[in-house]
FILUM-313117 format. One line per 3 residues: number of its first residue (from 1); for each residue x, y, z of C-alpha. Coordinates in nm, 3 decimals, always signed. Example, Ala and Ser with C-alpha at 12.3 -4.5 7.8 and 13.67 -1.06 7.14 Angstrom:
BEGIN
1) +1.230,-0.450,+0.780 ~ +1.367,-0.106,+0.714
//
This chain:
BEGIN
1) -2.599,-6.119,+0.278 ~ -2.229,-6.223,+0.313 ~ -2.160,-5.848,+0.276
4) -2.343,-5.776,+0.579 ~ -2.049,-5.816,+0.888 ~ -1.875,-5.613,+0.647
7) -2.161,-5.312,+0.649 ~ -2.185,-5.338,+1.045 ~ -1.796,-5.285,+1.092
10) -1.753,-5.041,+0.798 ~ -2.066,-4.795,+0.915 ~ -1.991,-4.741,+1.304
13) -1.636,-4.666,+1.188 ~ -1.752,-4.398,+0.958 ~ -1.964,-4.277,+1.211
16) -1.714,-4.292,+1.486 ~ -1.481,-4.056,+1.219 ~ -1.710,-3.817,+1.121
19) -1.857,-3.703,+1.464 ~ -1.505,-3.681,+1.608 ~ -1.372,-3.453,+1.272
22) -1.645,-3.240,+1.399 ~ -1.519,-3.166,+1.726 ~ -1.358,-2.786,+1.704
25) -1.193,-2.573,+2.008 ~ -1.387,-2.264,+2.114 ~ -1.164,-1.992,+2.123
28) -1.188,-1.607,+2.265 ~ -1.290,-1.365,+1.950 ~ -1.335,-1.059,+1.918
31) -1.587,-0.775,+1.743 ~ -1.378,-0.496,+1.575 ~ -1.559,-0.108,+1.715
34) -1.595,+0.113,+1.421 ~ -1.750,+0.417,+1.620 ~ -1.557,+0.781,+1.565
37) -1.649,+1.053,+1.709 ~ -1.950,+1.303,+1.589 ~ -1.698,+1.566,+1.481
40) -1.376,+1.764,+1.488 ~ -1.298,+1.999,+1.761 ~ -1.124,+2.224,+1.496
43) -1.316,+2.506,+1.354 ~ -1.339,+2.359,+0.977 ~ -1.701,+2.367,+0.786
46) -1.778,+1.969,+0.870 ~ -2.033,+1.864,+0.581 ~ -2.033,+1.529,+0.435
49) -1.705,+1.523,+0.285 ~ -1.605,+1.348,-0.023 ~ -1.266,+1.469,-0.079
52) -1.127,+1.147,-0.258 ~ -1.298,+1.224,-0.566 ~ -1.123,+1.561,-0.534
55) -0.926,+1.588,-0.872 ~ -0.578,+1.741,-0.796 ~ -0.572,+1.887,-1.123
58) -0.856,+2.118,-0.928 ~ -0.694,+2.112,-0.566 ~ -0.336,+2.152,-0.687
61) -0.399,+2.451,-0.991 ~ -0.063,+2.450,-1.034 ~ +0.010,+2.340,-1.393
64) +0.407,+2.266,-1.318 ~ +0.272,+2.027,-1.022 ~ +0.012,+1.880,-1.151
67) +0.231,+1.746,-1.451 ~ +0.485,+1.589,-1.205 ~ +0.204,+1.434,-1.042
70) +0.056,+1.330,-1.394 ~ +0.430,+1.159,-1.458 ~ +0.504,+1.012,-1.148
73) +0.175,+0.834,-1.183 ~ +0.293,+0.644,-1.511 ~ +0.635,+0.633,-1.392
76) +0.728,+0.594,-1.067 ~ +0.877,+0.244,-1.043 ~ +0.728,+0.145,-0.682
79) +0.362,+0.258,-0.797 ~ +0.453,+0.005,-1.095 ~ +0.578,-0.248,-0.850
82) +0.261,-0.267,-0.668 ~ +0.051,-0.263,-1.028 ~ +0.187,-0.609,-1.072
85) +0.189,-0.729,-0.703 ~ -0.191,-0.685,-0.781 ~ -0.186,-0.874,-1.107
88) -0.026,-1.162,-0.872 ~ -0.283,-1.130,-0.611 ~ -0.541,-1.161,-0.897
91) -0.403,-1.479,-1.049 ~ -0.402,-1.559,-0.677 ~ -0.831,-1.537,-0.680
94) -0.826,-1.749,-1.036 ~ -0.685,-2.039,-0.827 ~ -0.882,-2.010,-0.576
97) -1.180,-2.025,-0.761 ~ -1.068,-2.353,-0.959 ~ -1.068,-2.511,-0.631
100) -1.465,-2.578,-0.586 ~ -1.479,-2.667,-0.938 ~ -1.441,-3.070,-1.101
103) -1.101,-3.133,-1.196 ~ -1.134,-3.336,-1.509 ~ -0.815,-3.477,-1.695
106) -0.731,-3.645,-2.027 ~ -0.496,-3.923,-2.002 ~ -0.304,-4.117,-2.271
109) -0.022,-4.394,-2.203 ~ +0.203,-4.691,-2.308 ~ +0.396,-4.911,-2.153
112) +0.490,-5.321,-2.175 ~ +0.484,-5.574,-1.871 ~ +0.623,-5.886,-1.766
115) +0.471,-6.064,-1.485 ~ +0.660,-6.370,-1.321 ~ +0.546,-6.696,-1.432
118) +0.486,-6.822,-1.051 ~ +0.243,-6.486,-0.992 ~ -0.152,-6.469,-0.967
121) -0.152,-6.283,-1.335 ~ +0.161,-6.521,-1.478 ~ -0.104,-6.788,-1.360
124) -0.384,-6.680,-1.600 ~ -0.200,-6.554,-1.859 ~ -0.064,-6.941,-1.890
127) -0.416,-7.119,-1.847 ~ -0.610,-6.853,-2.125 ~ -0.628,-6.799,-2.475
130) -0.767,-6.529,-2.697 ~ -0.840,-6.765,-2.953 ~ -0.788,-7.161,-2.933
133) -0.430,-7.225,-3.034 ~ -0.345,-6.787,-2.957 ~ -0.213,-6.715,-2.614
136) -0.133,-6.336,-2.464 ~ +0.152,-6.224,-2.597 ~ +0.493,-6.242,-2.415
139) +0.544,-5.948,-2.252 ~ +0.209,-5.792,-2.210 ~ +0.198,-5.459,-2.338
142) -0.032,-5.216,-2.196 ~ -0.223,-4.908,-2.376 ~ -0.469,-4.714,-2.244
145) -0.677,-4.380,-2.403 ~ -0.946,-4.192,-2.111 ~ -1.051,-3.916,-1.865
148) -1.042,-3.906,-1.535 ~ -1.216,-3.680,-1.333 ~ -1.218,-3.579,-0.941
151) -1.443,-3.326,-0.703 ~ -1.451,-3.242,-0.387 ~ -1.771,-3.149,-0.265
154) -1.772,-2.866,-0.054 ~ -1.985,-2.893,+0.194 ~ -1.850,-2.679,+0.455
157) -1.803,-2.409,+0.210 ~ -1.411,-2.405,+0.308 ~ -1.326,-2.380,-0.098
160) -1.606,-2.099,-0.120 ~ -1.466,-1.876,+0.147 ~ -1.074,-1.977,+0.044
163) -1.209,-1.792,-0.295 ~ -1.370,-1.501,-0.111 ~ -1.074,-1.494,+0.124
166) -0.824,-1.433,-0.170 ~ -1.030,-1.184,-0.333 ~ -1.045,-0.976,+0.018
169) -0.727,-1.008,+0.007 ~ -0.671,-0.873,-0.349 ~ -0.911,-0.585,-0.282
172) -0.689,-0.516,-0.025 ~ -0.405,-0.483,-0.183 ~ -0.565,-0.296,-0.468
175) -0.656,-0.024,-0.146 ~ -0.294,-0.055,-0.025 ~ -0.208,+0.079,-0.398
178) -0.456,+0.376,-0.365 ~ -0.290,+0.466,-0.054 ~ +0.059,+0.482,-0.211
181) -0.086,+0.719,-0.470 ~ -0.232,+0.936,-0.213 ~ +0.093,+0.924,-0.019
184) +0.304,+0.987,-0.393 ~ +0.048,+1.310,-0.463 ~ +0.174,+1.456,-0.116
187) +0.494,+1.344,-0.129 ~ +0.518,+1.546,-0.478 ~ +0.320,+1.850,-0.386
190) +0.514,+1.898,-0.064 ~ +0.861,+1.853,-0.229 ~ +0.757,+2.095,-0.505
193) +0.667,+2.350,-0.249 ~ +0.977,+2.285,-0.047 ~ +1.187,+2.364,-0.368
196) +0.934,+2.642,-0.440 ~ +1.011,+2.790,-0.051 ~ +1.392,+2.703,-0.109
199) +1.454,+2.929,-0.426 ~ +1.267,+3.192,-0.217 ~ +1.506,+3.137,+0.085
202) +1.782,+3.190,-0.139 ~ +1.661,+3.487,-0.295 ~ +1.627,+3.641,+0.032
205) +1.926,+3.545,+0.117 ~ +2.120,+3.710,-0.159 ~ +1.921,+4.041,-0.147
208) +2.021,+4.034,+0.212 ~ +2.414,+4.020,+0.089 ~ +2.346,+4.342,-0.137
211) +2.215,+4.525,+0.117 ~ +2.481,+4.435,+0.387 ~ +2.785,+4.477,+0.108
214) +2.634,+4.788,+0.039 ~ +2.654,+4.894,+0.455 ~ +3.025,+4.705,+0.460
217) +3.152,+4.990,+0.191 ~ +2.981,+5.267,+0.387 ~ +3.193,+5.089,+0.695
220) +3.519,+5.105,+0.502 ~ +3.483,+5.439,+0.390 ~ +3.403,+5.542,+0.694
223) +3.725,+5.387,+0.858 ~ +3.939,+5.545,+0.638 ~ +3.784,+5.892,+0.713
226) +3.806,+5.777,+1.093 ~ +3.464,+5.753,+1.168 ~ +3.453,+5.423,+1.271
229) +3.732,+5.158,+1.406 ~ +3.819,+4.845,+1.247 ~ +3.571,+4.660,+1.478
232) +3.331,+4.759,+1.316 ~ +3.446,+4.681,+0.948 ~ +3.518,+4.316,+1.098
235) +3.228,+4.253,+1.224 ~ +3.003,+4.368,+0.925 ~ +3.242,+4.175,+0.678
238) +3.217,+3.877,+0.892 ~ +2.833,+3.898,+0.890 ~ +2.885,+3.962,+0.508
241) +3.054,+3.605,+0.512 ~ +2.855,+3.408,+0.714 ~ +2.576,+3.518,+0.462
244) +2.694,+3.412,+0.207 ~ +2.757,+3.079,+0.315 ~ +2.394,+3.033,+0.407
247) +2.305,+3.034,+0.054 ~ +2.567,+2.725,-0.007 ~ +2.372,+2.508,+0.220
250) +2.016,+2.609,+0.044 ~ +2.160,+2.568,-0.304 ~ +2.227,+2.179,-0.161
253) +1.960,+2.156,-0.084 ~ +1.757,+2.310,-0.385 ~ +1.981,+2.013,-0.532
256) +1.883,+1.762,-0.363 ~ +1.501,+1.849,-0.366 ~ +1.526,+1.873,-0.710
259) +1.628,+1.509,-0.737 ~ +1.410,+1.369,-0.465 ~ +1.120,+1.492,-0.717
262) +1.313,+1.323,-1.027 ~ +1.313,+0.979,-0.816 ~ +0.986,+1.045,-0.738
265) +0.856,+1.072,-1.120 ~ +1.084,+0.781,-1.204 ~ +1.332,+0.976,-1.475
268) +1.729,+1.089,-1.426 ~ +1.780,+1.382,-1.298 ~ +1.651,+1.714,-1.490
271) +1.585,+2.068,-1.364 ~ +1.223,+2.088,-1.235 ~ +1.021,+2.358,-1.367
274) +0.858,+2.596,-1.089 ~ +0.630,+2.917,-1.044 ~ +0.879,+2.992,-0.732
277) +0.748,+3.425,-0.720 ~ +0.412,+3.314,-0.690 ~ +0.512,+3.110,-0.344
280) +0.349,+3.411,-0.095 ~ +0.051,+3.422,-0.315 ~ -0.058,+3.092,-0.315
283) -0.410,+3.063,-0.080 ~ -0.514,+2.839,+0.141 ~ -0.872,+2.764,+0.065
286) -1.126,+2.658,+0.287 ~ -1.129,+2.266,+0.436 ~ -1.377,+2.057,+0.415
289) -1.317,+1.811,+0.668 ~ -1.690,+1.627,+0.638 ~ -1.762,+1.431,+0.991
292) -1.494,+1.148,+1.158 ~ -1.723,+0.889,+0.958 ~ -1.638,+0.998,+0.647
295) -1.328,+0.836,+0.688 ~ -1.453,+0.513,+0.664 ~ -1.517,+0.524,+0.317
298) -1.255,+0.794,+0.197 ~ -0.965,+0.690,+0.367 ~ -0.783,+0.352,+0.107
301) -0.567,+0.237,+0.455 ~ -0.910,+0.203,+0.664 ~ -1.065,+0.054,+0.395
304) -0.742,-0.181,+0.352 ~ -0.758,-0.327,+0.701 ~ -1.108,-0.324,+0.672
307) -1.137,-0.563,+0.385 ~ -0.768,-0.734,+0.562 ~ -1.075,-0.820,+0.851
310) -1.295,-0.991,+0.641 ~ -1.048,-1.219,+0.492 ~ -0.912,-1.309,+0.822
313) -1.259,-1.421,+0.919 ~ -1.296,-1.557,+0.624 ~ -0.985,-1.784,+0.695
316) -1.077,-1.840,+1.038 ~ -1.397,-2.021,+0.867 ~ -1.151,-2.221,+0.631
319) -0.920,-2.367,+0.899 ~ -1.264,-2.453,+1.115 ~ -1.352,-2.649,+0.826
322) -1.042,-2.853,+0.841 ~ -1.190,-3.062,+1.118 ~ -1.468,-3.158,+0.970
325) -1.496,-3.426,+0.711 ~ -1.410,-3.398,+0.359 ~ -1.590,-3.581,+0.042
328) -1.473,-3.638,-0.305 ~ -1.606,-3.802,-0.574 ~ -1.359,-3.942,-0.838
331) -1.477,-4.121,-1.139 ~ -1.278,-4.242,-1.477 ~ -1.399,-4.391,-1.850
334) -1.161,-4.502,-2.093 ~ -1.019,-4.769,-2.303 ~ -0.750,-5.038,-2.193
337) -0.638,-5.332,-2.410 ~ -0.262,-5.509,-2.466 ~ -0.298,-5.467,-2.798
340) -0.353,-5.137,-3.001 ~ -0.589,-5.254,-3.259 ~ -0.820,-5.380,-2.940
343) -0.805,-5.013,-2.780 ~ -1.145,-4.869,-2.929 ~ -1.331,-5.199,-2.923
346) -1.602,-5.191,-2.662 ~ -1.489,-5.469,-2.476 ~ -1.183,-5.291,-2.376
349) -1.379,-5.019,-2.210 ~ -1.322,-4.945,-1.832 ~ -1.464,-4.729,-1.633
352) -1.486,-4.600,-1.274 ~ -1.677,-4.446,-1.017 ~ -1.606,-4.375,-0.606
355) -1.631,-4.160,-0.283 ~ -1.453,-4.092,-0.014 ~ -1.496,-3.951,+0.345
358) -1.195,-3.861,+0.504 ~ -1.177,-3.663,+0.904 ~ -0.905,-3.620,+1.129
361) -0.909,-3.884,+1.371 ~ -0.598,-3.913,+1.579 ~ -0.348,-3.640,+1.606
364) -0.500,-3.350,+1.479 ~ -0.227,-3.141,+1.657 ~ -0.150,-2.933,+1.291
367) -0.518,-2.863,+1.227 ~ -0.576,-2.706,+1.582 ~ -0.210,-2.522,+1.551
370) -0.353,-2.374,+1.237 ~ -0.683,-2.286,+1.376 ~ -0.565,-2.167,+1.673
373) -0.334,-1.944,+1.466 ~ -0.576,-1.808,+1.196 ~ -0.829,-1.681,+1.515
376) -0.495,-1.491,+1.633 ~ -0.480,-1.313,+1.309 ~ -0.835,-1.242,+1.328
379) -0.793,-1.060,+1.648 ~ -0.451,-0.867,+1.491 ~ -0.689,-0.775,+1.239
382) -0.926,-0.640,+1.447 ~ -0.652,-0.428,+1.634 ~ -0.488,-0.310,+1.319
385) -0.855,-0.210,+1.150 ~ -0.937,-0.016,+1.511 ~ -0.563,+0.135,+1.489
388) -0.618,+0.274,+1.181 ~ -0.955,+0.470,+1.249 ~ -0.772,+0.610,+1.575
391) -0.463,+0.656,+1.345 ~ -0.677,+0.869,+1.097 ~ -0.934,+1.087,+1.286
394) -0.575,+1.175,+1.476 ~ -0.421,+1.217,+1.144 ~ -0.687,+1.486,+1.032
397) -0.727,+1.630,+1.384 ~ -0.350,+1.721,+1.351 ~ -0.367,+1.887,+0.991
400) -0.648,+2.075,+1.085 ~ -0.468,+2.225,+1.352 ~ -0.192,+2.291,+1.127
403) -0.389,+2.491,+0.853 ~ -0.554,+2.676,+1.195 ~ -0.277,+2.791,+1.373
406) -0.028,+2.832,+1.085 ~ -0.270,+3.074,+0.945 ~ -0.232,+3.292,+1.220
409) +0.097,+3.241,+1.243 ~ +0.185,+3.372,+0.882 ~ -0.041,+3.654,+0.929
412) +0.137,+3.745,+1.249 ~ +0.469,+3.724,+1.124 ~ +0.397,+3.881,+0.789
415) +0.342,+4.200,+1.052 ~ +0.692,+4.130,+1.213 ~ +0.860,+4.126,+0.900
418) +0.686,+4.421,+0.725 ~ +0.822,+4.628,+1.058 ~ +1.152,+4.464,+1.009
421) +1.176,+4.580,+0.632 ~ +1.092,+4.918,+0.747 ~ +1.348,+4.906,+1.026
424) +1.633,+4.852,+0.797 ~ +1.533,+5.163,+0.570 ~ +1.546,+5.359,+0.868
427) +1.825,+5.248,+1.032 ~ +2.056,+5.300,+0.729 ~ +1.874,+5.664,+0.723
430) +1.973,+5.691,+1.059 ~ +2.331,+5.545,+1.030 ~ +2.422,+5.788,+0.680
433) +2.326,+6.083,+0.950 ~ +2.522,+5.956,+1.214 ~ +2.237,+5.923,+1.455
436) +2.273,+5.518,+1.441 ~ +2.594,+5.308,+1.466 ~ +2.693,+4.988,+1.294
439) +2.577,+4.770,+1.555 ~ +2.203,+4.891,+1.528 ~ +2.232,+4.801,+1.151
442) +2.408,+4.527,+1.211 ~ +2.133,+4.362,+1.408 ~ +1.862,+4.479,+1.237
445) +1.951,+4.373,+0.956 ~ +2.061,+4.012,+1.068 ~ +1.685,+3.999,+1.246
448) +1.464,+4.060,+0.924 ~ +1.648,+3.846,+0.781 ~ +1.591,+3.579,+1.039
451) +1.229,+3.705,+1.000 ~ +1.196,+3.659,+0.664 ~ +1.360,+3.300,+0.642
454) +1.106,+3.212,+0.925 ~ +0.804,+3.388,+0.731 ~ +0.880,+3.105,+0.424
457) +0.953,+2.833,+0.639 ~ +0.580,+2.924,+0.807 ~ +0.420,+2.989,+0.470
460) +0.561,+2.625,+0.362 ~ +0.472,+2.485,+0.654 ~ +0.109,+2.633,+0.568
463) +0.128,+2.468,+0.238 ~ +0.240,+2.178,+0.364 ~ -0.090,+2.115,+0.584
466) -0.286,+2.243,+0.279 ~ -0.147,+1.897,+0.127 ~ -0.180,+1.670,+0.462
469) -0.502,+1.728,+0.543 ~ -0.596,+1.655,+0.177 ~ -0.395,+1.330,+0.180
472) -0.572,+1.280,+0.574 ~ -0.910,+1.299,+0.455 ~ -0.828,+1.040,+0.193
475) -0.787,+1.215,-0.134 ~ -0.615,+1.169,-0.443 ~ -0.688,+0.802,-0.505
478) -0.986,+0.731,-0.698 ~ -0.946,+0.572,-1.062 ~ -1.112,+0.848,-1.299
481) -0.805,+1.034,-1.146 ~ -0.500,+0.746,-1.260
//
């Protein structure tokens, strides 16, 4: 009963500790809105769309692209950057799960002690004997052989949801990787059709110089048999010049293309095999856009932020937790003896067995800072996951009205530059019977072949919304694909 005042203080105290860790801050949340839209205003055939196990090998027949693709996919050293990010995030999730679990340790040790004569232990080792006439030795030594073990019970589940925390976290990052492919397949097809639009450009280009030489000798001939003045051989060699100088600026650039694509597939630089005649030819087949819902699932970056959420609830959970109290149970059995050949005996066993309750009492300032912090990421979270369906319904609703209106656009200039074509026949007819002077050829010439850079730069642009609105409805990622 003399333990009694003791139990009276001890229990009020504990009491008084673990109602006030309890006490946590309401602060202003908020629910994250995942409604889109019933469907595009673009005319597109909108069934359920499941473009993202869409196999580029199928999308892209292109054999040339498709084995860039295939190689940048093994090689391309920030794909490979992010494989390993994810092997750290993973490692990240073993720890976490440790955390719930006993931690149980062997321990082993040696050491020697001398305690002052005038002490509480110098005291007893003076007045006792092992044996009568065999005192402790002089130092003490001190071996010891035995486990300890510790857990901390989790009761608020703050371990739990630090382990389901880190592996939203990891999934996360594993969608952030599926959006870099997506993004490394467009990035790809549209420099490959850029380089394929490019060697058409300069092919154009250089036709256009034989057919203008051709003209400037008529001119020159023609000045010497005083048909013409000099003005007019000027002028026609000057647009001769200025020609031939645009194909300077595309051959940079065919060079530069070709080593964006090298980067790309992670190797030096090497010329990049291409089916560049068969640029006009290549279709644009029908979209499948599926609803605004679709994107939910298809799209890796919603699905990122979406998982990105959860975690930040998750952690939100973990730093409530903090104010409540914690438990742990620690317990220890070994062997303990000053002498070695004493170590195993059964008197020298020791053992031990506790728990503690610890709260926040007094100055809890760091807990609530934390708190108050992890509920602000929540609501960036929120933001950021609501951002990104807005971001991607806009994203499609954009490409879609690319492929639309760049269709008609290549089908009304292909009409412009067919007339064009057939203008410069005739006005070189014309111009060999005199009915037509230089200038008429001059700008006739100089306007199809305006017209026909502008025809490729459409037909590119075509092909490059054939690729965007494939990357916007969120293909190009899944793993029977990698």
């Amino acid at each position: 009963m003399k333990n009694k005042p003791l139990i009276i203080i001890i229990f009020p105290l504990m009491m008084i500790l673990g109602i006030s860790g309890c006490k946590v801050f309401d602060v202003p949340s908020k629910q994250e809105n995942k409604t889109t839209p019933e469907s595009y205003p673009y005319p597109a055939e909108q069934k359920t769309s499941r473009t993202e196990q869409i196999n580029w090998h199928s999308y892209f027949d292109d054999p040339n692209l498709v084995a860039l693709i295939d190689s940048a996919l093994l090689n391309n050293q920030e794909l490979n950057i992010v494989q390993q990010e994810l092997a750290i995030n993973s490692n990240e999730v073993r720890a976490r799960k440790g955390e719930y679990l006993p931690f149980v340790s062997f321990m082993g040790g040696a050491g020697i002690e001398k305690v002052g004569r005038f002490t509480r232990n110098g005291a007893v080792e003076e007045n006792l004997e092992l044996k009568p006439g065999k005192a402790f030795p002089e130092p003490v030594p001190d071996f010891m052989l035995g486990t300890i073990a510790s857990w901390e019970l989790d009761v608020w589940k703050k371990l739990r949801n630090s382990k389901k925390s880190a592996l939203s976290k990891y999934l996360a990052s594993v969608e952030g990787k599926n959006f870099m492919v997506t993004n490394l397949v467009a990035e790809i097809a549209n420099a490959y059709y850029e380089l394929m639009a490019l060697d058409n450009i300069l092919e154009t280009i250089q036709s256009n110089i034989s057919i203008q030489t051709t003209v400037y000798e008529v001119l020159k001939q023609q000045k010497e048999a005083a048909k013409v003045t000099q003005l007019a051989v000027n002028r026609f060699e000057a647009q001769v010049l200025n020609t031939k100088n645009l194909q300077f600026e595309v051959l940079q650039k065919i060079i530069e293309t070709e080593n964006r694509i090298n980067l790309l597939v992670g190797r030096f630089p090497e010329s990049i095999p291409r089916s560049s005649k068969e640029f006009k030819e290549i279709e644009i087949e029908s979209i499948y856009s599926g609803i605004p819902s679709d994107l939910l699932t298809n799209r890796p970056d919603i699905r990122q932020a979406e998982l990105e959420l959860v975690a930040s609830k998750l952690d939100v959970s973990i730093a409530k937790a903090n104010f409540y109290p914690s438990f742990t149970i620690k317990a220890g059995i070994g062997f303990q003896s000053f002498n070695p050949s004493f170590l195993l005996n059964p008197e020298s066993m020791l053992y031990s067995f506790a728990g503690d309750l610890a709260a926040p009492l007094i100055n809890r300032n760091a807990i609530k800072a934390t708190y108050y912090s992890a509920n602000a990421r929540q609501m960036q979270a929120v933001f950021n996951y609501e951002r990104s369906i807005l971001n991607a319904y806009l994203d499609v609703l954009n490409q879609l009205g690319k492929v639309d209106n760049y269709n008609k656009s290549y089908e009304s200039k292909s009409k412009e530059v067919a007339i064009l074509v057939k203008s410069i026949d005739i006005s070189n007819s014309l111009f060999n019977s005199a009915r037509a002077d230089y200038m008429e050829i001059l700008l006739t010439q100089r306007e199809a072949l305006e017209s026909n850079m502008e025809l490729l730069e459409i037909k590119l642009k075509q092909l490059s919304a054939k690729v965007s609105i494939y990357r916007a409805l969120g293909g190009g990622w899944t793993s029977q694909q990698l």
